[in-house]
C-alpha positions as CSV (number, residue, x, y, z in Angstrom):
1,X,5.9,0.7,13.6
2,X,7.5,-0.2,10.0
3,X,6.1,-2.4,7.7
4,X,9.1,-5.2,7.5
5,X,10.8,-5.7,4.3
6,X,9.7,-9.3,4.1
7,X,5.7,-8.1,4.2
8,X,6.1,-5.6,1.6
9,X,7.9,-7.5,-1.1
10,X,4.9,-10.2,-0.7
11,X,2.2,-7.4,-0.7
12,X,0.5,-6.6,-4.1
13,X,-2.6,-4.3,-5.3
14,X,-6.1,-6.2,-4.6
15,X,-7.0,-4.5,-7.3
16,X,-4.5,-4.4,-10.2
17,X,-1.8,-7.1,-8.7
18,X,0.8,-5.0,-8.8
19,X,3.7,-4.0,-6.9
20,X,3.5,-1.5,-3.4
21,X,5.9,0.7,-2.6
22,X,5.9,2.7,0.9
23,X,5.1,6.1,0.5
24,X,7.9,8.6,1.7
25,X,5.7,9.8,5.2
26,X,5.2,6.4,5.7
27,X,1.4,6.4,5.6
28,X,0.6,4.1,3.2
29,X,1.1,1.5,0.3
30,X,1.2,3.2,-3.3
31,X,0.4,0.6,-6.0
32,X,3.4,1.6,-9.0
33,X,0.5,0.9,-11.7
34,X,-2.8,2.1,-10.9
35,X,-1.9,4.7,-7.9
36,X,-4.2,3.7,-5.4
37,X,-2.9,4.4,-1.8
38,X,-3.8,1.8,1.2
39,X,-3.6,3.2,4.2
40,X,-1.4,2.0,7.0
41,X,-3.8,2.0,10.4
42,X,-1.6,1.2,13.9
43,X,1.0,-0.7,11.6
44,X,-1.1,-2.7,9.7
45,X,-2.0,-2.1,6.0
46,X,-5.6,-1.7,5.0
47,X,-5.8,-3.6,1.9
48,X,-9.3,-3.0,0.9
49,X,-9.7,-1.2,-2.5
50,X,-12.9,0.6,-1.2
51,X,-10.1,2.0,1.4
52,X,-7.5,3.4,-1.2
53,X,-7.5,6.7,-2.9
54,X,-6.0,7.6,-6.4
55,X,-2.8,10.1,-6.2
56,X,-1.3,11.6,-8.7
């Protein structure tokens, strides 16, 4: 299941505040400023920073 359009242009970092963008497999949120990467658990996005990892 796809996150809708609608819920990611509202979505920002928890930590930072910034902007999410899907990542290309689909399994997760990458914030465009600090790189943290929430991950998306039976269609729903995890939006806890102690959740995320940092990607290059």
């Amino acid at each position: 299941m796809a996150i809708s359009k609608e819920l990611l242009e509202i979505l920002v970092c928890p930590a930072c505040k910034s902007d999410l963008e899907m990542r290309a497999d689909q399994s997760g949120l990458k914030c465009v400023s600090c790189r943290r990467v929430y991950p998306i658990r039976d269609g729903i996005p995890v939006m806890l920073i102690d959740e995320a990892r940092i990607e290059d």
